[in-house]
C-alpha positions as CSV (number, residue, x, y, z in Angstrom):
1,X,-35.9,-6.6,-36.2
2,X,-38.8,-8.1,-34.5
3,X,-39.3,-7.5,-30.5
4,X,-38.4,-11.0,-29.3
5,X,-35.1,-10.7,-31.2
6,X,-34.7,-6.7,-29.4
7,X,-35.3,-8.1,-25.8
8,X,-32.8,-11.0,-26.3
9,X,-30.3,-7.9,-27.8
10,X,-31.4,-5.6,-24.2
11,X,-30.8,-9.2,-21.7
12,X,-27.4,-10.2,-23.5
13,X,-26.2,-6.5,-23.0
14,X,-27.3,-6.2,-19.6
15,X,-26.0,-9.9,-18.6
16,X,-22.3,-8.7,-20.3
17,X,-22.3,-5.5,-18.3
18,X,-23.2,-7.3,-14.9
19,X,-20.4,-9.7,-15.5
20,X,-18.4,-7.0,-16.4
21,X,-19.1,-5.3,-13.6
22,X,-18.5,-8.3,-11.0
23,X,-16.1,-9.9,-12.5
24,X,-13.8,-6.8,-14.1
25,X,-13.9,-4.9,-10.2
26,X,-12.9,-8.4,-8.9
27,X,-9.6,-8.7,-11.3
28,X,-8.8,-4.9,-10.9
29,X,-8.9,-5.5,-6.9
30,X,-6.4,-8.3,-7.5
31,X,-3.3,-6.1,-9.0
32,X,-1.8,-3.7,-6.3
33,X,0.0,-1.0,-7.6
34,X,3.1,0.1,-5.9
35,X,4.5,3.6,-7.2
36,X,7.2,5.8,-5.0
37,X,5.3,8.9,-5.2
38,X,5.8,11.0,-2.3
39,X,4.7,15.1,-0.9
40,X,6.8,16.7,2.1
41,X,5.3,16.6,5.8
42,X,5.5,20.0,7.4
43,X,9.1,18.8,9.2
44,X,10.1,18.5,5.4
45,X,9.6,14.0,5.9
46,X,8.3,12.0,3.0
47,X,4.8,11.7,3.4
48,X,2.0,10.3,1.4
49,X,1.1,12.4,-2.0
50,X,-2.6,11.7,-1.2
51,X,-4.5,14.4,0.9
52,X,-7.6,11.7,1.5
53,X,-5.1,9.1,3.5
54,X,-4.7,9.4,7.2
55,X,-1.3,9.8,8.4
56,X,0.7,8.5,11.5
57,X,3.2,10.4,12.2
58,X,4.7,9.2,15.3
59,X,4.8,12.4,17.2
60,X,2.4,12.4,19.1
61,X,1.9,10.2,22.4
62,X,-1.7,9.9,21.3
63,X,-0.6,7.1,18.5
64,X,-4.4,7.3,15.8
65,X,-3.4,3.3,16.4
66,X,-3.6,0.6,18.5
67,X,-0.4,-1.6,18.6
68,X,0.9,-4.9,20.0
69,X,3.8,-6.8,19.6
70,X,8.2,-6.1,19.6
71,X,8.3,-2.4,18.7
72,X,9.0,1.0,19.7
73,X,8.9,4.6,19.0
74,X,12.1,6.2,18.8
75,X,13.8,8.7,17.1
76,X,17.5,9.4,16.1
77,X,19.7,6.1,15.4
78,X,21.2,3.5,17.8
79,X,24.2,1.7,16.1
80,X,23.4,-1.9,15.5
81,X,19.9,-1.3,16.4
82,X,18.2,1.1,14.5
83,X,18.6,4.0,11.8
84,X,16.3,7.0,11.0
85,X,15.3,7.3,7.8
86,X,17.3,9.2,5.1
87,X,15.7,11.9,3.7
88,X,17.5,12.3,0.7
89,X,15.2,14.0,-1.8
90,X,14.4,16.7,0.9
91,X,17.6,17.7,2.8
92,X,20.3,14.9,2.5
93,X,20.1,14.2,6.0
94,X,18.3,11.6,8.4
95,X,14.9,12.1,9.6
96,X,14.9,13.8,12.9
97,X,11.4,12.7,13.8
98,X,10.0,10.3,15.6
99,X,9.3,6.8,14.3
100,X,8.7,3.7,14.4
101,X,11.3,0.5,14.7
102,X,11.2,-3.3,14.9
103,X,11.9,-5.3,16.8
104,X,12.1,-3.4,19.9
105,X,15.7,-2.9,20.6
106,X,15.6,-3.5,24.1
107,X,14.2,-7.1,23.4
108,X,15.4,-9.8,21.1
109,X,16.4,-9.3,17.3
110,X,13.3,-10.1,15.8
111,X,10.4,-9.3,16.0
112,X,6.9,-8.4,14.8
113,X,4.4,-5.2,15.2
114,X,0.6,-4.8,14.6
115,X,-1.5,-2.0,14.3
116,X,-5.1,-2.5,14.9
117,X,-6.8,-0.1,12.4
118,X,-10.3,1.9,12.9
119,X,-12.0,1.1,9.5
120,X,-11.1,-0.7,6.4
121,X,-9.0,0.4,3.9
122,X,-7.4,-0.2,0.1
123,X,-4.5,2.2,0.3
124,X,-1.5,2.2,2.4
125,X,1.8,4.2,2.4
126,X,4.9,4.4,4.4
127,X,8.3,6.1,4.6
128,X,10.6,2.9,4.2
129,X,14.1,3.3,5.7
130,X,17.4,1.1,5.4
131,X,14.9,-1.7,3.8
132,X,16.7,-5.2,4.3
133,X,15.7,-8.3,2.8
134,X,14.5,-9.2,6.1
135,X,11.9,-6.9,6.5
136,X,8.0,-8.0,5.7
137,X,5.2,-5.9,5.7
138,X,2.1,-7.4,5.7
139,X,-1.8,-6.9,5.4
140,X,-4.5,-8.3,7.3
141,X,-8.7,-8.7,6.9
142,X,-10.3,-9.8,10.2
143,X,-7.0,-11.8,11.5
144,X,-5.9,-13.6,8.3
145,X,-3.4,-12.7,5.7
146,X,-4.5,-11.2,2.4
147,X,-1.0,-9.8,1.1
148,X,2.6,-9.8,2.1
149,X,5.8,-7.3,1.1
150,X,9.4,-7.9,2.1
151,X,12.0,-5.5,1.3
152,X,13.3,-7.5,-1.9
153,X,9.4,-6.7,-3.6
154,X,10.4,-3.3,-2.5
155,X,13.9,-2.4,-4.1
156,X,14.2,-4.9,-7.2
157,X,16.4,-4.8,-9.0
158,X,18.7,-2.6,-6.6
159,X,19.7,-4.9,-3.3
160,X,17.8,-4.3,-0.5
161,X,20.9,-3.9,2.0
162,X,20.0,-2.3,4.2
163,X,21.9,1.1,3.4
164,X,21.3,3.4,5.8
165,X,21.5,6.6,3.5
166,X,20.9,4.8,-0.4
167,X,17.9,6.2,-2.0
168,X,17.1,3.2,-3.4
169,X,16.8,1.8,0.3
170,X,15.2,5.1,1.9
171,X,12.5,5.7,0.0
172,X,8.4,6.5,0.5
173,X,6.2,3.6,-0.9
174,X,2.7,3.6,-1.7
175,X,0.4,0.5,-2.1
176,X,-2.7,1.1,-4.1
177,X,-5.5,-1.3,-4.7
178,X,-5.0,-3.6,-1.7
179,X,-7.4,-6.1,-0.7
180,X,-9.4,-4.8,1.8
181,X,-7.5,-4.4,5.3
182,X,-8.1,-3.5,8.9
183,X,-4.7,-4.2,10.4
184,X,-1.2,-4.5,9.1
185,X,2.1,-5.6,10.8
186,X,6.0,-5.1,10.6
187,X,7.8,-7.9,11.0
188,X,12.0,-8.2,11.0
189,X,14.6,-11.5,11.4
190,X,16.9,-8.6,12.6
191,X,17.8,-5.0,13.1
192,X,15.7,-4.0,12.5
193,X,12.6,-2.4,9.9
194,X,12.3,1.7,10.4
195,X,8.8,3.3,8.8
196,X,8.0,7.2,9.3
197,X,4.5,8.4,8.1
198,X,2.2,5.8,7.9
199,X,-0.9,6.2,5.7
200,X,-3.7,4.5,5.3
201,X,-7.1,5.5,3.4
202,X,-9.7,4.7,0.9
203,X,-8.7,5.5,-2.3
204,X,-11.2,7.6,-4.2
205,X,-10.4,7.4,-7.8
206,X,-9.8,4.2,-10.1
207,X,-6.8,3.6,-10.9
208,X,-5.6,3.5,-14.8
209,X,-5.8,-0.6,-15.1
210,X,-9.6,-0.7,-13.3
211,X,-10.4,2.4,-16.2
212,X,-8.5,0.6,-18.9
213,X,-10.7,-2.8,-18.1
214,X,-13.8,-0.7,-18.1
215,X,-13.2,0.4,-21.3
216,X,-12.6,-2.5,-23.2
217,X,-15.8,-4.3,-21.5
218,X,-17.7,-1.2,-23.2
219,X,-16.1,-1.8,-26.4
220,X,-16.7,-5.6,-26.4
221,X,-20.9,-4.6,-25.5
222,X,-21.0,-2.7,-28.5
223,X,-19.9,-4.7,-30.7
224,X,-21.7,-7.2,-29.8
225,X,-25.1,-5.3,-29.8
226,X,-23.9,-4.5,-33.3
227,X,-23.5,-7.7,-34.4
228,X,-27.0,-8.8,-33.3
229,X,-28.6,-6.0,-35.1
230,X,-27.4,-6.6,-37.7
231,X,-28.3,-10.4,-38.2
């Protein structure tokens, strides 16, 4: 092969891999994983599995946060208000730390809460209780939307009824591949949408769809630089 035909082998290979490269991240970005992974907190709460996110635990009066909006910190359960989480692969019983609810019960019965985050992130977890229908979580990049959750996307194909002690309807949730975020916010129609254990971080290693795109970009280069040696 002479070396006119060899560079226009080397700029077709290196023009694949840069689309690969834009184009495959790009797609990969797009598909959020949700899984239902969880580790304990030291109180024996679902936490995050993941060691790299930060977690909000609620106990603190020094929230890692800022927040604004119709919620509160509470703990325990208020009937016809709110319900503490049930931690039912740890001890059967409900959480007894503190955590977050909206709306705020002393207010109207609905509501929305947003949390004003230091950084930007791809990852986000939370200990979900009594999920309803009504509840929407959603993500935010510099004020506008980029993804939205209710409580059906959550529990399908069991009901999201609100059960105050189901475990398909207590149950720790992890988002992975986001788009990028900086904020998030709880929103409810009605009583009301419990989290414990909020997480948020970068996540450091690509997940199995982003790996499985990679590789069969690689495959498709070489057989294409095989083809043009060969002719």
């Amino acid at each position: 092969m002479n070396s006119k035909k060899g560079g226009k082998v080397n700029k077709l290979l290196v023009l694949c891999s840069v689309f690969l490269l834009v184009f495959g991240f790009a797609g990969s970005a797009s598909a959020v994983i949700i899984s239902y992974d969880y580790s304990y907190s030291s109180d024996d709460t679902l936490t995050t599995p993941y060691s790299w996110a930060s977690v909000e635990t609620f106990d603190s009066s020094l929230l890692l946060w800022s927040w604004a909006g119709s919620g509160e910190v509470v703990s325990g359960s208020v009937v016809n208000k709110y319900a503490a989480p049930y931690n039912n692969s740890v001890m059967s019983a409900p959480d007894t730390t503190k955590y977050v609810t909206v709306p705020d019960p002393d207010g109207g019965n609905s509501g929305s809460y947003t949390a004003a985050l230091e950084g930007i992130y791809d990852y986000f977890g939370l200990f979900w209780g009594s999920v309803d229908t009504y509840n929407t979580l959603s993500f935010l990049y510099l004020g506008n939307p980029v993804a939205s959750y209710t409580g059906t996307d959550i529990t399908t194909p069991n009901a999201a009824n609100g059960n105050q002690a189901a475990p398909s309807t207590n149950l720790y949730v992890n988002f992975l591949d986001l788009p990028d975020f900086d904020s998030f916010m709880m929103s409810s129609s009605n009583f009301a949408f419990e989290a414990d254990n909020i997480a948020v971080g970068v996540n450091p290693v690509p997940e199995p769809a982003t790996m499985l795109l990679l590789g069969a970009g690689l495959i498709g280069l070489v057989g294409i630089g095989r083809k043009k040696f060969k002719t």
